[in-house]
N, CA, C and O atoms as a GROMACS GRO file, in nm:
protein
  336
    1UNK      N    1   1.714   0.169  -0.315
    1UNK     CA    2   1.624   0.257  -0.243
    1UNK      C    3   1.544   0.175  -0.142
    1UNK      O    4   1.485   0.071  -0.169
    2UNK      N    5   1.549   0.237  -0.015
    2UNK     CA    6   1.446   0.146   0.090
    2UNK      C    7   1.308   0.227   0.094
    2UNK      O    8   1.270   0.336   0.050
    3UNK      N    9   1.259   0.137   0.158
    3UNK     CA   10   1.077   0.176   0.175
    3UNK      C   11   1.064   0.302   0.239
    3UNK      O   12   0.960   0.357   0.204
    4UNK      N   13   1.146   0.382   0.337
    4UNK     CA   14   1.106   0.501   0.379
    4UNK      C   15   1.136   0.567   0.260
    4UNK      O   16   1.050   0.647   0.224
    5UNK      N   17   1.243   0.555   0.183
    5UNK     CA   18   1.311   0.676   0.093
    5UNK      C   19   1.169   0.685  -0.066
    5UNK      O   20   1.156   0.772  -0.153
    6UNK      N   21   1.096   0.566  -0.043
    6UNK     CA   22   1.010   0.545  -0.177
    6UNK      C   23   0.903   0.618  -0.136
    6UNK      O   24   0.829   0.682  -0.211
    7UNK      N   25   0.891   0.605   0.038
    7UNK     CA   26   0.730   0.636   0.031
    7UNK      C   27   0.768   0.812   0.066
    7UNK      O   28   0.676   0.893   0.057
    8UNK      N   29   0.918   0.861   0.108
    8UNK     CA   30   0.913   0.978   0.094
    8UNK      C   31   0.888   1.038  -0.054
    8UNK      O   32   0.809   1.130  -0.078
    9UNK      N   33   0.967   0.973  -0.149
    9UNK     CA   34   0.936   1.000  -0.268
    9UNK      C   35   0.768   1.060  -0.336
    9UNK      O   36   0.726   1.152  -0.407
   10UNK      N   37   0.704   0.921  -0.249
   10UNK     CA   38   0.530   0.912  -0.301
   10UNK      C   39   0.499   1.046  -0.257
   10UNK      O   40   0.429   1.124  -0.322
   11UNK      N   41   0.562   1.074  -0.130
   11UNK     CA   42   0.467   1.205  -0.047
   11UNK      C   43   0.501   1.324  -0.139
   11UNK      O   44   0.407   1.396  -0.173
   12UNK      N   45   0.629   1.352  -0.182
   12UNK     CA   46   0.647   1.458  -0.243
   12UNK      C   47   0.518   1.442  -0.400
   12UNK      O   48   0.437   1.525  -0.441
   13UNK      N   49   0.543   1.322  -0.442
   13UNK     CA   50   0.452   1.323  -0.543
   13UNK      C   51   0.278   1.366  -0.531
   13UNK      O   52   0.200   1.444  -0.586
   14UNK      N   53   0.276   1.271  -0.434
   14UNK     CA   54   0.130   1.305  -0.408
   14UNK      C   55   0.029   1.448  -0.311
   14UNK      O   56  -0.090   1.460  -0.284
   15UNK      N   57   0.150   1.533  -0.285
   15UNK     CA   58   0.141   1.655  -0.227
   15UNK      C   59   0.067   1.743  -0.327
   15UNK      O   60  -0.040   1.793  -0.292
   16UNK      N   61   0.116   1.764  -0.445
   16UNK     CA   62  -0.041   1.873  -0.475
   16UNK      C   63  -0.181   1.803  -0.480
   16UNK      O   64  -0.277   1.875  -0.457
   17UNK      N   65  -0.202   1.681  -0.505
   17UNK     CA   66  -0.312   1.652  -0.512
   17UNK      C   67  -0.432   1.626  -0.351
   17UNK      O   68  -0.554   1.614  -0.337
   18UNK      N   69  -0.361   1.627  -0.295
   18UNK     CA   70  -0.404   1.576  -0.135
   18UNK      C   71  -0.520   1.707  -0.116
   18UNK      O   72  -0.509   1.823  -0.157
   19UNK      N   73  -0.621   1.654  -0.047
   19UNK     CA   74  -0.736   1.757   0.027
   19UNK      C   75  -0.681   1.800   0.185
   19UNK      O   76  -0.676   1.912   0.236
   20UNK      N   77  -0.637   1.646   0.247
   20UNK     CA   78  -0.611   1.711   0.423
   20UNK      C   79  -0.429   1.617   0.412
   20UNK      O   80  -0.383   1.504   0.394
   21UNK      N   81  -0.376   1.785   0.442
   21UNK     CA   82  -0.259   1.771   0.501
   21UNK      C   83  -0.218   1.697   0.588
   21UNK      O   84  -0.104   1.653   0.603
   22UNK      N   85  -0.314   1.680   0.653
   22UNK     CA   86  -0.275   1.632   0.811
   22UNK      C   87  -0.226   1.459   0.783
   22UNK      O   88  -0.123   1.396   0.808
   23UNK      N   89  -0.343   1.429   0.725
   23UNK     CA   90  -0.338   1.272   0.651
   23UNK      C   91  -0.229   1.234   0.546
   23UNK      O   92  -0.199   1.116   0.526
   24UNK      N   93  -0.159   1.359   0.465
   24UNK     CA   94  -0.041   1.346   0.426
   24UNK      C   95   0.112   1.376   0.517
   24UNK      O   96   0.226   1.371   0.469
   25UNK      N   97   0.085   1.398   0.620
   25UNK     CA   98   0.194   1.408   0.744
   25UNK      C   99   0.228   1.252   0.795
   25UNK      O  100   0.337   1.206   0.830
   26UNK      N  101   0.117   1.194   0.788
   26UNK     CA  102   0.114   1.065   0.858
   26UNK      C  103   0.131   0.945   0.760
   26UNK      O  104   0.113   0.824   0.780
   27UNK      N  105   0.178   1.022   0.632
   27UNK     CA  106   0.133   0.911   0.491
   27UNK      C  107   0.253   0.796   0.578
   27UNK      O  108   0.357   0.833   0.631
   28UNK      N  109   0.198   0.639   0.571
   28UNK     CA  110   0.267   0.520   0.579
   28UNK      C  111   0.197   0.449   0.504
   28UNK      O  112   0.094   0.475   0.443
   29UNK      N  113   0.266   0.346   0.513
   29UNK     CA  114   0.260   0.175   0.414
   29UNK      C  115   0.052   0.169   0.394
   29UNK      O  116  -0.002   0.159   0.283
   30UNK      N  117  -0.001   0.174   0.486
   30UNK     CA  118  -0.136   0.157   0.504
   30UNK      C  119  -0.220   0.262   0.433
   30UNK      O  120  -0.327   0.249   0.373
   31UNK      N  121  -0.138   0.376   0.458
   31UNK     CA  122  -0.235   0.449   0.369
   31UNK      C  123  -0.330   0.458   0.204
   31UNK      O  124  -0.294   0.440   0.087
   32UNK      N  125  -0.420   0.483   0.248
   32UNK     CA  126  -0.488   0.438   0.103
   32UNK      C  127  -0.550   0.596   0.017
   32UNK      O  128  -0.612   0.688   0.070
   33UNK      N  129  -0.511   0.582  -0.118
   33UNK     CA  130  -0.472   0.718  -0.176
   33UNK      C  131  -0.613   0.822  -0.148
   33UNK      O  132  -0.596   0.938  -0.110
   34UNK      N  133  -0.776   0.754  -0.176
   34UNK     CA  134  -0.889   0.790  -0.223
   34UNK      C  135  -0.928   0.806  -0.068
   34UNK      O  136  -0.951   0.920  -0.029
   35UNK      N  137  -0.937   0.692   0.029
   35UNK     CA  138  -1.028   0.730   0.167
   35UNK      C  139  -0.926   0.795   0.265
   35UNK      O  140  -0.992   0.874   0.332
   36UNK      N  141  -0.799   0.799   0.304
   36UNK     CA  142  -0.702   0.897   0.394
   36UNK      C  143  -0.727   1.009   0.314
   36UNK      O  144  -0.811   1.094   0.342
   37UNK      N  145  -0.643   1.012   0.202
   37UNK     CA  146  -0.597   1.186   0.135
   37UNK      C  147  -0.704   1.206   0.033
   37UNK      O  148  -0.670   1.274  -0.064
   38UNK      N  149  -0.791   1.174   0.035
   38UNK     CA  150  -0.905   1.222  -0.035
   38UNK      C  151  -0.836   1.241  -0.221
   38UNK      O  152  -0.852   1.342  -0.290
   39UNK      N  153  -0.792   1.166  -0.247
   39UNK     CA  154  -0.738   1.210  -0.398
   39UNK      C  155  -0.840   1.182  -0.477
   39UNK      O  156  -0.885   1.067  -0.470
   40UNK      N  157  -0.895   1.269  -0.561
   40UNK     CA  158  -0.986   1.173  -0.641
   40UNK      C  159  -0.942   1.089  -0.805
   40UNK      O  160  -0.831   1.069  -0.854
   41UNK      N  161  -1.032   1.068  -0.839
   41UNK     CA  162  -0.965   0.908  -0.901
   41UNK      C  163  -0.913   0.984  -1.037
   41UNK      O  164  -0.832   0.922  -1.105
   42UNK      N  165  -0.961   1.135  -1.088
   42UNK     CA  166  -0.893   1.184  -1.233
   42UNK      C  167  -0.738   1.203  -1.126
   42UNK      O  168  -0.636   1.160  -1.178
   43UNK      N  169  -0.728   1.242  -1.032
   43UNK     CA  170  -0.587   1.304  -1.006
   43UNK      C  171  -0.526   1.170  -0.926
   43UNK      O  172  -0.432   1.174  -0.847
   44UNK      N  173  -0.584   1.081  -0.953
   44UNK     CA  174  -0.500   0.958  -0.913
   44UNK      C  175  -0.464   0.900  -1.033
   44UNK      O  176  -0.383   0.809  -1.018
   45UNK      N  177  -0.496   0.920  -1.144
   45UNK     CA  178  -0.443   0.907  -1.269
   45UNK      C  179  -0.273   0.999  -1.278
   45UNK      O  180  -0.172   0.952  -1.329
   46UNK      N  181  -0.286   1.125  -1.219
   46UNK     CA  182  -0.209   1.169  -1.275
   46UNK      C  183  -0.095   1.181  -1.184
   46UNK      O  184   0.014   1.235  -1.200
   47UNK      N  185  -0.148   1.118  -1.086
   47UNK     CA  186  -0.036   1.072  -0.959
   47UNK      C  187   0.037   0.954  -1.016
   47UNK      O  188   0.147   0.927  -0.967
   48UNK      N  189  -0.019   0.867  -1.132
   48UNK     CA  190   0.025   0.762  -1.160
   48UNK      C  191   0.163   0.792  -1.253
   48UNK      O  192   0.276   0.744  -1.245
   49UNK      N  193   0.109   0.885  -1.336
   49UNK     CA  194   0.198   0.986  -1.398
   49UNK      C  195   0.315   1.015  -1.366
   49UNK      O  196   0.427   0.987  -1.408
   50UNK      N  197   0.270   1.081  -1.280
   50UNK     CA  198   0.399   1.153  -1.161
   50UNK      C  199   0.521   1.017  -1.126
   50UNK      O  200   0.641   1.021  -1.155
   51UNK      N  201   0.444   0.902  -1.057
   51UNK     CA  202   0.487   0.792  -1.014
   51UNK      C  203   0.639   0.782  -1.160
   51UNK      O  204   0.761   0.797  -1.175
   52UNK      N  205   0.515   0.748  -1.232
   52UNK     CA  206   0.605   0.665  -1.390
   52UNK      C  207   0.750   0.776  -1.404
   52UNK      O  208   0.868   0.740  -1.399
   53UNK      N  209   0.707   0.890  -1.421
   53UNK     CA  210   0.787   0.986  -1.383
   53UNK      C  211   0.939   0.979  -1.332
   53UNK      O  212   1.050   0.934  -1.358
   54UNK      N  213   0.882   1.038  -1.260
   54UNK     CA  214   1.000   0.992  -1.088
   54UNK      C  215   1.073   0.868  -1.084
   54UNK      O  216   1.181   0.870  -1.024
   55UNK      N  217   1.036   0.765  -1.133
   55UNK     CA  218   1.079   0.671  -1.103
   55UNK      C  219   1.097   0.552  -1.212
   55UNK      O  220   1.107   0.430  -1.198
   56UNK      N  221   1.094   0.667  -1.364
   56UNK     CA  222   1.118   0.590  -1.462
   56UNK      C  223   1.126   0.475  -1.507
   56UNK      O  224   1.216   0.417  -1.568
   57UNK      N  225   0.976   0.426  -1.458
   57UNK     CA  226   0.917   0.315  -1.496
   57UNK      C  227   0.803   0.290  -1.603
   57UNK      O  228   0.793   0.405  -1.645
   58UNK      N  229   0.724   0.226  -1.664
   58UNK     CA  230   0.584   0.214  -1.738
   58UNK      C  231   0.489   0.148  -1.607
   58UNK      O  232   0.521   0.090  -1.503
   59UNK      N  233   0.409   0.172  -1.644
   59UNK     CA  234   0.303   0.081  -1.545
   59UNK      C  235   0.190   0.086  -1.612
   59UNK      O  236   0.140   0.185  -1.666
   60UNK      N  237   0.143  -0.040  -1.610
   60UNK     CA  238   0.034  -0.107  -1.742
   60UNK      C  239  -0.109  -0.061  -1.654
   60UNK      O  240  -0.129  -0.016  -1.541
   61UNK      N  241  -0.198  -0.098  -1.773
   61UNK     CA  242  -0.316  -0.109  -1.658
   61UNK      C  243  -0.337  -0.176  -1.561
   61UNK      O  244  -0.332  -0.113  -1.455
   62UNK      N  245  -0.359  -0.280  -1.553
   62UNK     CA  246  -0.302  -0.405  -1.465
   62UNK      C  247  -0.278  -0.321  -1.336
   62UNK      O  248  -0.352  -0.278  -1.248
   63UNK      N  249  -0.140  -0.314  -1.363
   63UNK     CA  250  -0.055  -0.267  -1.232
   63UNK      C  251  -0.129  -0.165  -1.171
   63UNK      O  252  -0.150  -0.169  -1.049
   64UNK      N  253  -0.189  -0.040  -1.268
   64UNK     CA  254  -0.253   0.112  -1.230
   64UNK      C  255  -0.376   0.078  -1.147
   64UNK      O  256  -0.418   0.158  -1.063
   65UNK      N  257  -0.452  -0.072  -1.176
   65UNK     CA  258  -0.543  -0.084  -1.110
   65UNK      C  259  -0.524  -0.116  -0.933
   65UNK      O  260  -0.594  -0.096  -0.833
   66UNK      N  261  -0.422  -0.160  -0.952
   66UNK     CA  262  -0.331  -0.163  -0.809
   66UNK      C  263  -0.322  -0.116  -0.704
   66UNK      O  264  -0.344  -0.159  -0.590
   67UNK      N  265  -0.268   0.032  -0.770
   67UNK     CA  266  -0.241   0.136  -0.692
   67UNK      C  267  -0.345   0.219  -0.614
   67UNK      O  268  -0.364   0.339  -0.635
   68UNK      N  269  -0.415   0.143  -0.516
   68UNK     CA  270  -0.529   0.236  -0.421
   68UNK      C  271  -0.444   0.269  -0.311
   68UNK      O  272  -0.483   0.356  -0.233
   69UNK      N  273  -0.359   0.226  -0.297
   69UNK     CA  274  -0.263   0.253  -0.151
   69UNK      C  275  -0.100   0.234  -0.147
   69UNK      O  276  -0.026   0.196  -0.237
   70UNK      N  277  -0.074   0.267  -0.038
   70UNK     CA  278   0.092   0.342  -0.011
   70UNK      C  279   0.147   0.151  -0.055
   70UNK      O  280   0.205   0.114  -0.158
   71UNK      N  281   0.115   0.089   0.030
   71UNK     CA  282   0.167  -0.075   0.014
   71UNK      C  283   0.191  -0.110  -0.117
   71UNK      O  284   0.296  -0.129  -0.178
   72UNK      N  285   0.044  -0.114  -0.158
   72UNK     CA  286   0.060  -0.124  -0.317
   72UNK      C  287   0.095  -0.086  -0.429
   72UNK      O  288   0.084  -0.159  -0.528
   73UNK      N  289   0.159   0.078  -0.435
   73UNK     CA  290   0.149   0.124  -0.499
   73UNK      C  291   0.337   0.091  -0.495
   73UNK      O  292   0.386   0.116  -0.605
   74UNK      N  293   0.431   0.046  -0.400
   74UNK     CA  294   0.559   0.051  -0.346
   74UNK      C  295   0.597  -0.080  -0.403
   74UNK      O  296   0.708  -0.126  -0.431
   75UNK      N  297   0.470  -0.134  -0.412
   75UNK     CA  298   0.463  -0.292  -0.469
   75UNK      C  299   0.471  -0.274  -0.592
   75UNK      O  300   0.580  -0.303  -0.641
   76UNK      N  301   0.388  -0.233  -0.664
   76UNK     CA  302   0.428  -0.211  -0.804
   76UNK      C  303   0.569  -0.147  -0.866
   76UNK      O  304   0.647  -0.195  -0.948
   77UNK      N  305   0.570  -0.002  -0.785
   77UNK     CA  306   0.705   0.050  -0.814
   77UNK      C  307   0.818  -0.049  -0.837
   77UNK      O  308   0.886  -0.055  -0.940
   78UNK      N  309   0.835  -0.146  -0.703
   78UNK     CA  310   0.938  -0.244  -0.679
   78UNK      C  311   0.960  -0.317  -0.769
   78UNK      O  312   1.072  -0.323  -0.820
   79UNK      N  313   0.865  -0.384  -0.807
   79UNK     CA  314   0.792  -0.437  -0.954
   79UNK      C  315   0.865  -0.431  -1.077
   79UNK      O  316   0.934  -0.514  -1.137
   80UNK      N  317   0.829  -0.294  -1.102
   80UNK     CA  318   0.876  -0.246  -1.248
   80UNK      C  319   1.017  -0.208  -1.252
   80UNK      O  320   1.092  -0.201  -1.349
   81UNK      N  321   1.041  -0.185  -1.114
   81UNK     CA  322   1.199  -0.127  -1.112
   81UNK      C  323   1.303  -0.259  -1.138
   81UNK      O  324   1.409  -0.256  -1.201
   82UNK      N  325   1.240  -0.379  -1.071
   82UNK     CA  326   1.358  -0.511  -1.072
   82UNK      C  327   1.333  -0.546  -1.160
   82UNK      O  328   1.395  -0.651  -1.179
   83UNK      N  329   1.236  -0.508  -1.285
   83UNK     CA  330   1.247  -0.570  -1.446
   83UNK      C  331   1.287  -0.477  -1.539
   83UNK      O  332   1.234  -0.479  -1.650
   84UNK      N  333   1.374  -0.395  -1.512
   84UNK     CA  334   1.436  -0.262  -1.609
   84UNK      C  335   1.598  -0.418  -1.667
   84UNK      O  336   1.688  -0.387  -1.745
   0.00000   0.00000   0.00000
């Protein structure tokens, strides 16, 4: 899987939780989950969820603390996926 096809992935994931659409149109690498798409931090829990989900991975705390943004969060994915 390449980086557009992951972070399309993220968008589908992170679509119910988002406040402004507009900022999820433009989701890239930079985006950061809490100050672009306004997610707040219980439903960034469950975006994490979603993540583990989708992409049938675990992700520790550690890693969950990570995930404030599109970069990082692609970083982790990548992560957990090349140690299956």
């Amino acid at each position: 899987m390449n980086k557009e096809e992951a972070i399309q992935k993220l968008k589908v994931i992170v679509k119910p939780y988002v406040k402004d659409e507009a900022a999820l149109e433009n989701i890239n690498e930079n985006t950061d989950f809490i100050n672009d798409l306004n997610i707040n931090s219980a439903n960034l829990v469950d975006v994490i969820l979603d993540v583990e989900e989708v992409f049938d991975i675990e992700i520790d705390a550690d890693s969950m603390e990570k995930m404030r943004d599109v970069k990082s969060a692609l970083a982790v994915i990548e992560e957990k996926l090349s140690a299956k």
